[in-house]
C-alpha positions as CSV (number, residue, x, y, z in Angstrom):
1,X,0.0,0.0,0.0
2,X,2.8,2.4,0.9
3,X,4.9,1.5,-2.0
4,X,1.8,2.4,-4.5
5,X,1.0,5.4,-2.7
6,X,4.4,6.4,-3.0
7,X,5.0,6.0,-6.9
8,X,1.2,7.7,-6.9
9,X,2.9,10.7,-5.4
10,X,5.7,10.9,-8.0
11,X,4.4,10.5,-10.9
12,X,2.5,13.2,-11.8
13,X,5.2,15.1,-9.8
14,X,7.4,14.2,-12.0
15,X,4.8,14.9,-15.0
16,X,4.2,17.8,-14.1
17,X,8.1,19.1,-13.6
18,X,8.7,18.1,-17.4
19,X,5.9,19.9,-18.7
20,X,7.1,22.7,-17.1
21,X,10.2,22.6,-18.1
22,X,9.7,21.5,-21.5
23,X,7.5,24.4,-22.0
24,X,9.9,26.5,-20.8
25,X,12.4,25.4,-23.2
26,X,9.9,25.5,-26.2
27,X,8.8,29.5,-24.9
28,X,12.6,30.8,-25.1
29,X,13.6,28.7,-28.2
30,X,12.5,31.1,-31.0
31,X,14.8,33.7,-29.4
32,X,17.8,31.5,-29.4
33,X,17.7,29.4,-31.9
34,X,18.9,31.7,-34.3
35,X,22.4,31.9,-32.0
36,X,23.4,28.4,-31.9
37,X,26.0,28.7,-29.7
38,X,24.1,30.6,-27.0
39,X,21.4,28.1,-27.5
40,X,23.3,25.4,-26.8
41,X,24.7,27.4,-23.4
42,X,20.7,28.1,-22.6
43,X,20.0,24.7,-23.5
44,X,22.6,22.8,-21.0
45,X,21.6,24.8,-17.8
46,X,18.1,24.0,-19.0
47,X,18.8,20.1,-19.0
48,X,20.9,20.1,-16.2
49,X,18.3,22.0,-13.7
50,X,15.3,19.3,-15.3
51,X,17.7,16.4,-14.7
52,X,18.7,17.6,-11.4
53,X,14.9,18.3,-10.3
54,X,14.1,14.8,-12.1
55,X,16.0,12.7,-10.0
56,X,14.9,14.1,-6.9
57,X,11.6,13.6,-7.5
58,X,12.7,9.8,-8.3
59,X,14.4,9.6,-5.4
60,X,18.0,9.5,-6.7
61,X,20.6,10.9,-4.9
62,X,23.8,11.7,-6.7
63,X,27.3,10.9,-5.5
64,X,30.2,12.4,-7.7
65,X,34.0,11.2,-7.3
66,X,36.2,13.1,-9.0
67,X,36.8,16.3,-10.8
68,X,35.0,17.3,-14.1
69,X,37.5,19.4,-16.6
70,X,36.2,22.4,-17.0
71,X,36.8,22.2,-20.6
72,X,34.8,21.0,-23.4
73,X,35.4,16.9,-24.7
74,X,34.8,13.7,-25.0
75,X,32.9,11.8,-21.9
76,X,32.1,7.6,-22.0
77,X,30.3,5.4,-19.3
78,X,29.1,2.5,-18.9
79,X,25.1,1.7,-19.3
80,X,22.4,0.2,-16.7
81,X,19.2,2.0,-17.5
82,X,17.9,4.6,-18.5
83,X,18.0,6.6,-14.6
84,X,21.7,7.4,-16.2
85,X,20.3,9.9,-18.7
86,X,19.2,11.8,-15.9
87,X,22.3,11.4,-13.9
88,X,24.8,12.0,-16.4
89,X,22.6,14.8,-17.2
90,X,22.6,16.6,-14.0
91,X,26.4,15.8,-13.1
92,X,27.7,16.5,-17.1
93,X,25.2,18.5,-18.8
94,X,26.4,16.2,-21.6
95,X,25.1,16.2,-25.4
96,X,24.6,12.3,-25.9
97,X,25.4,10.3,-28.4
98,X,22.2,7.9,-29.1
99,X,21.2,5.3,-31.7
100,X,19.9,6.5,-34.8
101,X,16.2,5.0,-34.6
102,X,15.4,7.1,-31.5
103,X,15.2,10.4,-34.0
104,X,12.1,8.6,-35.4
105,X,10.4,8.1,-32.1
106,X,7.2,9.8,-31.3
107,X,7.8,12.5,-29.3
108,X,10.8,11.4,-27.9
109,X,12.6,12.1,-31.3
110,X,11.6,15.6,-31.4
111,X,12.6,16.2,-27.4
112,X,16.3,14.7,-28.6
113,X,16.9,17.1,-31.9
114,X,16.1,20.4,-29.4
115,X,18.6,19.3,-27.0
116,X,21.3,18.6,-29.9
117,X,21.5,14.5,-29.6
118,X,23.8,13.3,-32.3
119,X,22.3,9.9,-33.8
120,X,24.7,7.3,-34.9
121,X,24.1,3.8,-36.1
122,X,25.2,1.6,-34.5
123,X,24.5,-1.6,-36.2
124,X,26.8,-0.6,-39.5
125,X,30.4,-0.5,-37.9
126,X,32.0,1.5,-40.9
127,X,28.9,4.5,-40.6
128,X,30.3,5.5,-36.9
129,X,33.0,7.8,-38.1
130,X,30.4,9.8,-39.8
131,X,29.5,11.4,-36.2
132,X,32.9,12.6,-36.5
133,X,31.9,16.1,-37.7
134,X,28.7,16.8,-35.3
135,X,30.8,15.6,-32.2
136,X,33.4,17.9,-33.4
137,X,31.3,21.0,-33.8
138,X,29.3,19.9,-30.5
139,X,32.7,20.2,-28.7
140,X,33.6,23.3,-30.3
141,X,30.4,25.1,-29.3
142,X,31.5,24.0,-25.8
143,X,29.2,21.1,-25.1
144,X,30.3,18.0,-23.7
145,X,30.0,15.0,-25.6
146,X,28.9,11.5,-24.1
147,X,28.5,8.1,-25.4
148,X,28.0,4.7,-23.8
149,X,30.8,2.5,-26.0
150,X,28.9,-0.6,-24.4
151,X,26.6,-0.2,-27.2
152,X,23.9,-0.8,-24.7
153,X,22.4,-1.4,-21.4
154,X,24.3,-4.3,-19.5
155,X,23.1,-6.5,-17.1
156,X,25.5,-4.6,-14.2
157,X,27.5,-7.7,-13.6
158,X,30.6,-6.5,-15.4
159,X,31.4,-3.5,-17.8
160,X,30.5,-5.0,-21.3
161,X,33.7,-4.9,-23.6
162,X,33.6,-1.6,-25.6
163,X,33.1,-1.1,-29.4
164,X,36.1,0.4,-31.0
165,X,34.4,2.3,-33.5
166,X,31.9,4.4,-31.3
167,X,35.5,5.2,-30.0
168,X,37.3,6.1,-33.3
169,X,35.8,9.5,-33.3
170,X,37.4,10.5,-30.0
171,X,40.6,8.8,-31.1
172,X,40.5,11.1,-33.7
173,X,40.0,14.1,-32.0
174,X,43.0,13.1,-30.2
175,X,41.7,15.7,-26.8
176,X,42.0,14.1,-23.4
177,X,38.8,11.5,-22.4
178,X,36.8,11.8,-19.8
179,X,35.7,8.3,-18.4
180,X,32.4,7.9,-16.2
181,X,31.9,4.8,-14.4
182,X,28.2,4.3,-12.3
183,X,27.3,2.5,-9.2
184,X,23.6,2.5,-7.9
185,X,22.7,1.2,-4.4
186,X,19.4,1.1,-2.9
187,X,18.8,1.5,0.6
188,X,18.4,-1.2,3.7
189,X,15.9,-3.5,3.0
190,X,14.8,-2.5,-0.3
191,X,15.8,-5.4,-2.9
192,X,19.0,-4.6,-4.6
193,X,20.1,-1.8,-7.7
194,X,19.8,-4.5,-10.5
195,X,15.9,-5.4,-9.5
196,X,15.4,-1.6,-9.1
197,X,17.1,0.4,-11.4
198,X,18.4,-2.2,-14.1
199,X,16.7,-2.7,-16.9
200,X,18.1,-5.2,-19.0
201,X,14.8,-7.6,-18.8
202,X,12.6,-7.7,-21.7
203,X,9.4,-6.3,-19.6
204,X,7.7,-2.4,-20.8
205,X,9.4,0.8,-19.9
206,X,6.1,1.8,-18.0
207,X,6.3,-1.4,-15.4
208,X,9.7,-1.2,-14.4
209,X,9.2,3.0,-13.7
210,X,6.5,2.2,-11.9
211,X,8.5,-0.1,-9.8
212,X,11.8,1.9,-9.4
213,X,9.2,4.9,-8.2
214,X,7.5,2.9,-5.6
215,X,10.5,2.2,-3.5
216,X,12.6,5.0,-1.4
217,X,15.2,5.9,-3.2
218,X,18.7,4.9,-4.6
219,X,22.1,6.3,-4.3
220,X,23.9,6.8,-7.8
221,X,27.7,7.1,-7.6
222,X,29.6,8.5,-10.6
223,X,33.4,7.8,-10.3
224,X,35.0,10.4,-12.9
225,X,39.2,10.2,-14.6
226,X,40.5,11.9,-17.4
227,X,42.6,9.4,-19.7
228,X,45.2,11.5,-22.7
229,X,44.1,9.2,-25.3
230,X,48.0,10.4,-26.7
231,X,49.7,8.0,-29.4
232,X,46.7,5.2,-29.4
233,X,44.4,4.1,-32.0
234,X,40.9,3.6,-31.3
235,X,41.4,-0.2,-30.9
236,X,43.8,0.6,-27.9
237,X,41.8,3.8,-26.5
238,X,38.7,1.9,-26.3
239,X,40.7,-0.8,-24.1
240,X,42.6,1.6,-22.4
241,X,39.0,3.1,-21.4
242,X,37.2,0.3,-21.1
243,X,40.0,-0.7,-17.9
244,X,39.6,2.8,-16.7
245,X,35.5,2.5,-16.2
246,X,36.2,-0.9,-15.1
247,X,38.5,-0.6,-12.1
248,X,36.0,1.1,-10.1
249,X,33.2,-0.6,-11.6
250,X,31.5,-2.4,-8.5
251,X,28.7,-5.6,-9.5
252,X,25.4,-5.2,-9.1
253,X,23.8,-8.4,-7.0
């Protein structure tokens, strides 16, 4: 009873916090758009301030270990669910790097083009250097731009082995890495991260929010490095950085 009262409570919180927001975003847009780059500024403390407002109402508390450059670059993690869009978000203020079908989703697709989502496909191996050039301009309009090499959500018992060309493009940029590595933990008694906030199960998006809502909370850390991807192909940066997420990298039960 408590548990459904609680996810009651959130929901249209949370509902109601993105259409504000979004609304927001859509109101000021015909004033920026016209100045990408202060756009793009406008449009990261926009993301960062929903994301951060998101996961409280979710009841996700955010750790962060490390320093984040205050430069524009290149930023990878590794994957559980989709709780790390919101994360990322509010600790990165990232421009993400998603696959290429998502542009074509209802609503969804239109939310990702305003907020500057470069689309990739992933299933053709010798299409990911095409990204090159958006990633490149993304950077130089002072975004942050992140990627999950993993090429998807993993099932938290390891860090999947990384594909080397969703990493070419930051081998080729050649400017230092930023690597991300997550670790969510639920609180006493509640069954553990991967029953919670994993979501690597073939069951709807809807069920398993409904879920992670009705419980108290979780405690996301975000271990952060900086790797000089210096003298390496993409082959040996996408090892390098898959060891780097790794090492940290604690199982989920």
């Amino acid at each position: 009873m408590i548990r459904t009262l609680r996810a009651s409570i959130r929901l249209p919180l949370i509902m109601g916090w993105v259409f504000f927001m979004w609304g927001m975003r859509m109101t000021l847009r015909p004033w920026l758009k016209h100045n990408e780059r202060r756009d793009r500024r406008w449009k990261k403390w926009w993301f960062q301030n929903w994301a951060r407002g998101t996961c409280r109402l979710m009841g996700i508390r955010v750790v962060v270990r490390g320093e984040l450059p205050d430069e524009p670059g290149y930023i990878v993690c590794n994957h559980l669910g989709y709780t790390d869009i919101c994360v990322l978000t509010a600790t990165t203020g990232s421009v993400f790097v998603a696959m290429e079908d998502i542009a074509g989703w209802a609503g969804l697709g239109t939310i990702a083009k305003t907020l500057y989502t470069i689309f990739v496909d992933r299933t053709d191996k010798t299409r990911a250097a095409e990204v090159l050039p958006a990633m490149r301009h993304a950077i130089e309009m002072g975004d942050r731009v992140l990627l999950f090499p993993e090429g998807g959500v993993s099932r938290g018992l390891a860090v999947d082995p990384f594909k080397s060309p969703l990493i070419e493009p930051a081998a080729l940029l050649g400017k230092p890495v930023v690597h991300a590595t997550l670790h969510y933990e639920t609180l006493p008694g509640c069954p553990p991260a991967s029953a919670i906030v994993g979501w690597w199960r073939p069951e709807p998006v809807g069920f398993h929010f409904w879920r992670l809502l009705s419980y108290p909370g979780v405690t996301c850390t975000v271990t952060l490095g900086v790797l000089d991807p210096a003298g390496m192909d993409r082959k040996q940066l996408a090892l390098a950085l898959h060891e780097a997420v790794a090492a940290p990298f604690e199982p989920h039960p």
